[in-house]
N, C-alpha and C positions, 0 to 999 in steps of 0.2 A: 160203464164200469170197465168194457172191453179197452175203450180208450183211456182212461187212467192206470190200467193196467202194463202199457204197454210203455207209455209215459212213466211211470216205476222202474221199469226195465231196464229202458233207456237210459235212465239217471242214475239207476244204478251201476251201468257200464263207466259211465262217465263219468261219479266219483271213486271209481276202483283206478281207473287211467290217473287222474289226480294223487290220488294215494300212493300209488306205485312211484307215479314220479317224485311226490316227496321224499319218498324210502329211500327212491335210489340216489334221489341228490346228498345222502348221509353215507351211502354207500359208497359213493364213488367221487374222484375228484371235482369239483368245479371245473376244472380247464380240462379233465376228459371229460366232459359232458360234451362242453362246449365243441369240442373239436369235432366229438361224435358229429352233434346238432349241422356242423358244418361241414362236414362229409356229408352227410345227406343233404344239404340244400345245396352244395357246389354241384352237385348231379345236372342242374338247371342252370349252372352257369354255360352264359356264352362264350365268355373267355377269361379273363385273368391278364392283366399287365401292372406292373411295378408291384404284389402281390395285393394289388385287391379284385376284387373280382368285379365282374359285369354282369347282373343277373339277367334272365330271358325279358323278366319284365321290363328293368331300364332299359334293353338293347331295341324292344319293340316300342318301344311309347317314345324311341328316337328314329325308328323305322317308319312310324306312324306320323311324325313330325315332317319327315324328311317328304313323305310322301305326297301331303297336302303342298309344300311347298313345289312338287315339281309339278302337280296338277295345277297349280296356280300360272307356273312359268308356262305350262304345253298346252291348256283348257284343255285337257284330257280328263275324264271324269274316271277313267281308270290306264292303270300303267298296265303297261305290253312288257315283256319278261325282258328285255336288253333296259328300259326304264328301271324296273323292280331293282335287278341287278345292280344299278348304278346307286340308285338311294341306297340300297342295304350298304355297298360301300361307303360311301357318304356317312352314313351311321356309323359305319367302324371307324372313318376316321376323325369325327367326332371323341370318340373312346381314347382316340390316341393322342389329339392333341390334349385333351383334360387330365390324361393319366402318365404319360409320356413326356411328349413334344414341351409342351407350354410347362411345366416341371421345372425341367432342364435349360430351356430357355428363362424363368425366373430365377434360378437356383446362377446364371451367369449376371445376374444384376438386371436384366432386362424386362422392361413391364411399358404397360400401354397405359398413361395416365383418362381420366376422364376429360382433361384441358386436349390434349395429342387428338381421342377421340372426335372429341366434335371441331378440331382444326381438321381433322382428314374426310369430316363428314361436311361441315360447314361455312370453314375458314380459306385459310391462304393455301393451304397444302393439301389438297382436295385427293382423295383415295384413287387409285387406278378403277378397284372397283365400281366405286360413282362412277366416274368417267366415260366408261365403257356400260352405262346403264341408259337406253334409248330412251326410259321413258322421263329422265332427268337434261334432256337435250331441248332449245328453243327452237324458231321456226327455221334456224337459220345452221343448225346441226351443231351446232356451239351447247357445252355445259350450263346449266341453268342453276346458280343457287338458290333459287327463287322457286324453281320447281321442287329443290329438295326440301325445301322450309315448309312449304305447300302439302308437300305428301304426308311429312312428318304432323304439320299439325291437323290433318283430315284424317289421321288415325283414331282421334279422340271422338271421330265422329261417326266413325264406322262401326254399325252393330254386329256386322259380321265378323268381326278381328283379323278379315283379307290383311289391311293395310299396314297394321301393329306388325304381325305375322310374319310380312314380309318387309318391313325394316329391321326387324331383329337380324330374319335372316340378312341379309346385305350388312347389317352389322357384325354379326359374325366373321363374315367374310373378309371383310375391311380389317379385324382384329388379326387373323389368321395370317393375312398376308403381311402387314405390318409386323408382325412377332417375326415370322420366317424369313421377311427383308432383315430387319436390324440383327439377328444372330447370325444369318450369311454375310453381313458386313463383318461382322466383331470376329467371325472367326476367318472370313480371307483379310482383317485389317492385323491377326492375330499373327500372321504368317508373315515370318523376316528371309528375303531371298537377298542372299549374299554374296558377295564378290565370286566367290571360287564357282557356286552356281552357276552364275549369269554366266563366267566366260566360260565355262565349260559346256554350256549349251548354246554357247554363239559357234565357239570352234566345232562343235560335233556335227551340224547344222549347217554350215561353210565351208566342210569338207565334205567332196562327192568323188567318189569313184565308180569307174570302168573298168568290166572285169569280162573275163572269158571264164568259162567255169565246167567240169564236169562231175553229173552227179547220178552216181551207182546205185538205183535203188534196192531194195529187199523185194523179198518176193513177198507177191499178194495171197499166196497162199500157204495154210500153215505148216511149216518144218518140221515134221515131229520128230524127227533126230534132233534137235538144239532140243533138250531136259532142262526142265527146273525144278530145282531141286525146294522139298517144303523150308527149308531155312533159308532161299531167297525169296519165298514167297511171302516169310514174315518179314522179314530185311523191306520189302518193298513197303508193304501194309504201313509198317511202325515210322519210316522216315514218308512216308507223304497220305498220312492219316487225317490230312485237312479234304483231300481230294473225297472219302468218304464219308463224309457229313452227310444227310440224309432226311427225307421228309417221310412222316408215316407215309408206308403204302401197305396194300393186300394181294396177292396174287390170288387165283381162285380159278378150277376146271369147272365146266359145266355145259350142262345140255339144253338144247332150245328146240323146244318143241313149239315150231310154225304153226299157227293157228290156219288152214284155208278151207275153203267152201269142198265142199264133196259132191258129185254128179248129181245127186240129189238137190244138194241145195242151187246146184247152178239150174237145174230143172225149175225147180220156184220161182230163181230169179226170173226165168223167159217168159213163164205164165205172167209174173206181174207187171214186166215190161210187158205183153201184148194186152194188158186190160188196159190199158188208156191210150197205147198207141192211135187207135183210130181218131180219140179227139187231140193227139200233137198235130194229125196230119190235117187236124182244119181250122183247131183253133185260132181266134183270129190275136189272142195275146198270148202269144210265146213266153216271153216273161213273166208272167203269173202262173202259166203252168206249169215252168220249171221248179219254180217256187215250190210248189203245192208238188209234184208229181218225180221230180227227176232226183237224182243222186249227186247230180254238180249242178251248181247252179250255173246263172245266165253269164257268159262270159261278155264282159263288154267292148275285148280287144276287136282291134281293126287290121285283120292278115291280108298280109299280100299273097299275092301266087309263091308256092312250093313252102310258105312256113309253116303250114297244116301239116306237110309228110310229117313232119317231127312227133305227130300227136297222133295221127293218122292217117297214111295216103290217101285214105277212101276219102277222108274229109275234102283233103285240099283238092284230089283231081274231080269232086263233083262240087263243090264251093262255086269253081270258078267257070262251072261251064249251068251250071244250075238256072231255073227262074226263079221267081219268087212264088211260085205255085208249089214248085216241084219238091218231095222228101225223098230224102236217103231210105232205101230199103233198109228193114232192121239186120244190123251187121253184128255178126259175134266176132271179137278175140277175146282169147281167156274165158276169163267169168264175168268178162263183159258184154252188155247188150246195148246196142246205139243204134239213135236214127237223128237225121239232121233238115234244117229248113236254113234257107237263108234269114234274115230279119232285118237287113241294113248293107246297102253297097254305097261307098262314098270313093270319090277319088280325095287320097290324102300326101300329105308329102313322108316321108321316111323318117325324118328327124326335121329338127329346128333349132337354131344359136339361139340360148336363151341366157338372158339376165337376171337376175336373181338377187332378193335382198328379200331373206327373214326376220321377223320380229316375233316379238310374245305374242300369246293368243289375247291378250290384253291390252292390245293396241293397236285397236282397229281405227282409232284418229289418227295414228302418227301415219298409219297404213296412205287413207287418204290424203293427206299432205301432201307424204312421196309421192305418189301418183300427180296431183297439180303440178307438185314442184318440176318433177317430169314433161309433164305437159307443156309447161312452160319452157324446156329446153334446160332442167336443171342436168349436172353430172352423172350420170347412172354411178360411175365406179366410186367416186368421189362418195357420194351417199349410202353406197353399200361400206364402204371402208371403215363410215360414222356408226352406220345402224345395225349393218345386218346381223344376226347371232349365227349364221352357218357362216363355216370355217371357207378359207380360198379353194375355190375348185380347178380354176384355169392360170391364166396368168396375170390377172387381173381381178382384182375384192371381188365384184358384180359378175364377173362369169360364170355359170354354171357350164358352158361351152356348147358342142353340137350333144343334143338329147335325143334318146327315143322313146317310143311309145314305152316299150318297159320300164328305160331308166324312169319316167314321170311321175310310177307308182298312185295310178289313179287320178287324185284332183288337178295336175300337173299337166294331164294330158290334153289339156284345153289350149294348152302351148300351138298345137300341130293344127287348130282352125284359127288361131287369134292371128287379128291382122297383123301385117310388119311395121314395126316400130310405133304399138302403140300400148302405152304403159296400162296394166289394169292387176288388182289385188283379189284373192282366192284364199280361203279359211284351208286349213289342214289340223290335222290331228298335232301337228309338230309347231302349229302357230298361224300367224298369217302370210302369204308368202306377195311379194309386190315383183312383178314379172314384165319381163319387155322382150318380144323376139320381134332380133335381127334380120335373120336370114333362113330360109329354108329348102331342103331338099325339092328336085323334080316330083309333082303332084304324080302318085301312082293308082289303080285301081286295088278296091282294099275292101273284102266284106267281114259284116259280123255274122257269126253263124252261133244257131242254135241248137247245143246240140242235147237231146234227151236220151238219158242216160241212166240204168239200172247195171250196179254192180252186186253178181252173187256173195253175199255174208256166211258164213258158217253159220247154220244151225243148232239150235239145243243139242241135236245127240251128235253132230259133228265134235262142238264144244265141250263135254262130254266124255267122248272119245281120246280127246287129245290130254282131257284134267285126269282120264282114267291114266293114261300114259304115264306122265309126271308125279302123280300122287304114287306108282308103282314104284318111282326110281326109288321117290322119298324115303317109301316103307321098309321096302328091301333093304335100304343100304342103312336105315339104321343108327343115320346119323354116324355113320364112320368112311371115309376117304377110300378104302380099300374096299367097302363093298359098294360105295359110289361106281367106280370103276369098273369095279367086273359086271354088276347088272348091266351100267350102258353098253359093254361087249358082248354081253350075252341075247341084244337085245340089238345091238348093230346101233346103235343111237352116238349119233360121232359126239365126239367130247373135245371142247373148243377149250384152250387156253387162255388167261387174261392177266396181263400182271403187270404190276407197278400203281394200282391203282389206287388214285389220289381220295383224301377224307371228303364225302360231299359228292363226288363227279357223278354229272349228271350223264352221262355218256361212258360206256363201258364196252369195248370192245364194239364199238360202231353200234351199241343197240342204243336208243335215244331211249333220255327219260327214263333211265335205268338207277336213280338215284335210291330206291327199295333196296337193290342191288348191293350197289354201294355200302349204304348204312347197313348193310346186315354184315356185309363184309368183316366191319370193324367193329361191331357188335359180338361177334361167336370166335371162339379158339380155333387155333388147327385144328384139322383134319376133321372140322363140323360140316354137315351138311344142311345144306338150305331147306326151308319151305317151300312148297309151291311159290312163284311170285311171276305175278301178270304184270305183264307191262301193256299197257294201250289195246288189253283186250286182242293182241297181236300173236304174244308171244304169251308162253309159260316157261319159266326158265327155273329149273334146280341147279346148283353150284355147289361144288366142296372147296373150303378155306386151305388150300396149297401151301401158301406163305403168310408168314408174318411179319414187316420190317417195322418197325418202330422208329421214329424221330428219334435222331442222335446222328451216331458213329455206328454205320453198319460194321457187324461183327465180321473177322476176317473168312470164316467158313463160306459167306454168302458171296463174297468178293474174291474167290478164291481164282477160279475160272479167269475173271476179268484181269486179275493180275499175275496171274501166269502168262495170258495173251500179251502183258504190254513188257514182262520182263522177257519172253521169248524175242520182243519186236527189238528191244535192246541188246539183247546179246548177237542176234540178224546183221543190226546195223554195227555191232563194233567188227561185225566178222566181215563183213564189206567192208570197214575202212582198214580192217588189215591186208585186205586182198588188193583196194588202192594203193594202201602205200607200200606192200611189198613192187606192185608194180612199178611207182615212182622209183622207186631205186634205178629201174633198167633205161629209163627216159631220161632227155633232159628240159621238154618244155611240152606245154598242153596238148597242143595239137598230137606228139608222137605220143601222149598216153591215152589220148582217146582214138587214136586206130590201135594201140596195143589191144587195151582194155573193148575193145569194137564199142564207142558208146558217141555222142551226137557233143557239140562243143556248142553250146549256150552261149550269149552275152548279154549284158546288161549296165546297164547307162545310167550316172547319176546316185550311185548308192550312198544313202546318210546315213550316220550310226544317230542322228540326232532325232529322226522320222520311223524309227523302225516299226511302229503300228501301222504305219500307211503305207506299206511296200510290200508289193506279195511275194516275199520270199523269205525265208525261215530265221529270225531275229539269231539264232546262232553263228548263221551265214555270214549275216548283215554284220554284227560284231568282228568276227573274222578278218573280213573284207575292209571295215574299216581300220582294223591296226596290222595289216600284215603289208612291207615291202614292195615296192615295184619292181616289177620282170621279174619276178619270182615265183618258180613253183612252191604253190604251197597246200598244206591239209593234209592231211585227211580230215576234214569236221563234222565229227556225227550228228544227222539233223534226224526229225524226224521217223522219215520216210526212207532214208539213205545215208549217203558219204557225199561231200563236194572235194573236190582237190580245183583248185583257180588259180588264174594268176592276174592281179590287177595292173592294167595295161597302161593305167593313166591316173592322175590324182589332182582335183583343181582346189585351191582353196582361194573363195570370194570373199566379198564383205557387203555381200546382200541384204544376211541375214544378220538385222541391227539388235544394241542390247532393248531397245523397243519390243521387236521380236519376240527377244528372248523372256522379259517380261509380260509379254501380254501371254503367252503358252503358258508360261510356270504360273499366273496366277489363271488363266482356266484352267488349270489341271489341280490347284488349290480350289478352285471352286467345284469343279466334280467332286473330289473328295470330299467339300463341305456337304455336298447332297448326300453325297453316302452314308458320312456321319450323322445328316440328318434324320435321314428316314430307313437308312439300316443299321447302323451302329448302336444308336439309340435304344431302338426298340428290342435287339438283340441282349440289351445291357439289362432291358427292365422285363425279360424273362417273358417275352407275349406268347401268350396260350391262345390258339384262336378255334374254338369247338362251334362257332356258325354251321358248319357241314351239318353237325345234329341236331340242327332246329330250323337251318333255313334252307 
């Protein structure tokens, strides 16, 4: 009866919820319902481009996609946070070519038939992506269509859906790149460069000048007699109002109470380093008892003489004179407790030139190959150029160049015993790597040491102590900025500033993994103060919300400061080029104005007005210099920094620079543009909302 009663309850909630909603759908409009309905589930959106949204759910079940496809390429059974990062990207730009990109590019006529597809997958016009896919190559590093027919129909056969899986993807890819080729065609085929162009950027480009030049700078420090006045402060704001566009950010004060161990708790730590000390000093496996007993584990590095100081003198001066009997007496720094044994003395070399060609963790045949094909005297560079998936390290595909034990990063480090010049392959986390070293450093003396290790932790009422701290600031202040403040002074607790800080950033004022932080930041209103928030069990940080800038056009109040600094720097340098050019008047040529003026006479050789990006000297200068007079005093021209007054000494005009030239610049500089318009214009146009920071 209990339980049918309760079942009553329930159902009776549940058609009153029903009822109500009827009611109110008579109440109120259809389309405000709706809109309501959609204010609360936009809450969970990721983001928003060309107005529709991205819920958490699609953005994950493409995060989730993306994911399996990179454990596929790396045989990582799980991603490391530089991985993660890189899919989550992936997934957004996923969103963007479906809701954006590919839009815009169909909305220009442009589209990828299914006959196009399987020519770029199977026919005469075979995809760069194919191309560059190792495990689509025969014995002889040549493209195999044969192999792609192969893969494509052992998907039908595969019960895992690996192989499906990963031809979609590579299909994908192949689409992606074909759409982004033919619309960066159509739009630099779009582009008419005409007569008056060309020659105007042969002649600007052909002419070079030689110039003597002097220039007056401002001072580095601020003038506070030069005033500005608040109606040139809006004057500035209003005519260069592009210059403050703006990404949300939050500024925020706060206090960081440092968690560390107290005498007591380093007291502990000693006692429990000496309860096993006596079996480090005999056991006969080191390595297992690190395991089991120490606070760092077994290092496997191989030091030479004097690289221990760095970690600790004591280590490295008894390392190398030590037996393999002998421990380090137990040594305190800090809250640290150490004792050491030897465990391994090898003579090794320092480094080694190594060869290098990676593949997938899913081609461990093609691995073996290389190796024969090697063996046999095949090409190292030649092979890496075909196969490898790691980018050029040296000057040559196959170089990784001279390595060390650190750069090796563990499996790698097999480099520094492997004989010279003989090819052999090693599994990694990053794939399979196929290795050949050259040449190696002088053999030096080099031991591994063991070192056991208790470091003191703060205790319960240390921890305690400290959340007593924090939880004080909290209470007192009240959630208000102004009693944030006066507690931490009243209390001497210094108060750190942080500002500009990005939606999402995981790093906040140098404290890592502060992303809590962060989201709360952008979460609560001015002058709110935070919760308690631990980070890494390290810190407990309280913060009060300072600022608030919002995505847009910062308002002029917040930019006030910064534009008074750059209208003071201008009214500086015009007062300098009037201080120049009144002295012009008493001169007749450079040299007597720069002993008037006591200032250094510069030159410089070869100036183009056609190059002014690639010349380090101030594009106003560089203008000047090109259209002013020979043997002439001339300027005053306000740059920067200062005043120039010059005189150009010389002027060559060649015919080096052909309308070739001039064509091949103006259409990459029509192709820069095309990327811009690609992937910022665009997406700037379709209004992208990107709220990831609050969920990933």
């Amino acid at each position: 009866m209990a339980v049918l009663e309760k079942i009553r309850v329930r159902m009776g909630v549940f058609i009153s919820v029903i009822i109500g909603l009827a009611l109110l759908s008579f109440i109120i409009d259809p389309s405000t319902l709706q809109s309501a309905m959609s204010m609360f589930s936009s809450k969970y959106d990721v983001g928003k481009m060309n107005g529709k949204s991205i819920s958490y759910q699609d953005f994950s079940r493409k995060i989730d996609h993306y994911t399996r496809i990179q454990q596929l390429i790396t045989g990582a059974s799980s991603l490391d946070e530089r991985s993660a990062e890189m899919v989550q990207q992936r997934a957004w730009q996923d969103c963007l070519d479906e809701l954006v990109l590919f839009p815009a590019i169909k909305k220009a006529g442009i589209t990828l038939s299914e006959e196009e597809l399987f020519d770029l997958t199977q026919g005469k016009e075979i995809s760069p992506v194919l191309q560059q896919e190792p495990i689509f190559s025969d014995e002889s590093g040549l493209f195999s269509r044969s192999k792609v027919i192969q893969f494509v129909q052992s998907a039908s056969f595969d019960n895992t859906g690996t192989t499906a899986l990963y031809w979609q993807y590579l299909e994908s890819n192949i689409t992606q790149v074909q759409l982004y080729t033919k619309y960066s065609s159509l739009l630099e085929k779009s582009a008419v460069l005409n007569n008056i162009e060309l020659r105007r950027n042969i002649e600007e480009n052909n002419a070079t000048s030689d110039v003597r030049f002097v220039m007056m700078p401002i001072s580095f420090f601020i003038d506070t007699t030069t005033a500005v006045t608040t109606q040139e402060v809006r004057d500035y704001y209003e005519k260069n109002k592009s210059l403050y566009e703006q990404e949300a950010s939050r500024d925020i004060d706060y206090v960081q109470f440092t968690i560390v161990p107290s005498l007591s708790d380093i007291d502990r730590a000693e006692v429990d380093f000496q309860k096993y000390f006596e079996e480090f000093s005999t056991t006969k496996n080191l390595k297992l008892f690190l395991s089991r007993n120490s606070d760092k584990a077994f290092d496997t590095y191989y030091y030479k003489e004097g690289e221990l100081a760095s970690v600790a003198p004591v280590l490295d001066s008894f390392a190398f004179k030590a037996t393999m009997a002998d421990v380090l007496p137990v040594t305190r720094e800090g809250d640290r407790f150490f004792s050491a044994r030897l465990e391994s003395v090898k003579t090794l070399p320092d480094s080694a030139f190594v060869q290098h060609i990676l593949l997938s963790s899913i081609d461990g045949s093609r691995a073996d190959s290389l190796v024969n094909v090697l063996k046999r005297g095949g090409d190292f560079d030649a092979l890496a150029s075909r196969f490898s998936l790691a980018p050029v390290a040296g000057d040559k595909a196959g170089e990784l160049g001279w390595m060390t034990a650190q750069m090796f990063e563990g499996v790698l480090d097999t480099c520094l015993t492997a004989p010279i010049n003989t090819p052999f392959s090693l599994p990694s986390q990053y794939g399979i790597h196929v290795l050949r070293v050259t040449k190696k450093t002088k053999p030096l003396k080099k031991v591994q040491l063991a070192v056991y290790e208790k470091t003191a932790i703060a205790g319960k009422e240390t921890y305690q102590m400290y959340y007593g701290q924090a939880n004080e600031l909290v209470t007192k202040s009240n959630n208000k900025e102004a009693l944030f403040t006066q507690i931490a002074s009243e209390n001497d607790w210094f108060v750190y500033p942080a500002v500009g800080i990005a939606e999402g950033a995981k790093t906040v004022a140098n404290i890592p993994n502060a992303r809590e932080l962060s989201r709360w930041a952008f979460e609560a209103k001015q002058g709110d103060v935070s919760p308690i928030i631990t980070i890494d069990n390290k810190y407990f940080i309280v913060a009060a919300l300072t600022g608030v800038h919002e995505k847009g056009l910062a308002p002029i109040a917040s930019k006030r400061y910064e534009i008074e600094m750059e209208v003071r720097r201008e009214k500086e340098v015009k007062q300098v080029a009037k201080r120049l050019k009144d002295q012009m008047a008493q001169v007749s040529d450079i040299e007597m104005l720069a002993d008037y003026a006591r200032l250094p006479v510069s030159r410089q050789s070869g100036i183009a007005f056609g190059s002014l990006g690639m010349q380090q000297l101030e594009p106003k200068f560089i203008g000047a210099v090109s259209g002013a007079p020979l043997h002439t005093l001339a300027g005053p021209v306000e740059g920067s920094i200062g005043a120039y007054v010059f005189t150009v000494d010389d002027r060559q005009t060649g015919f080096f620079y052909t309308e070739e030239d001039a064509k091949r610049q103006l259409h990459q500089i029509m192709g820069q543009q095309n990327q811009i318009a690609l992937f910022l214009v665009l997406p700037k146009a379709a209004k992208v909302v990107d709220n990831r920071a609050k969920f990933f």
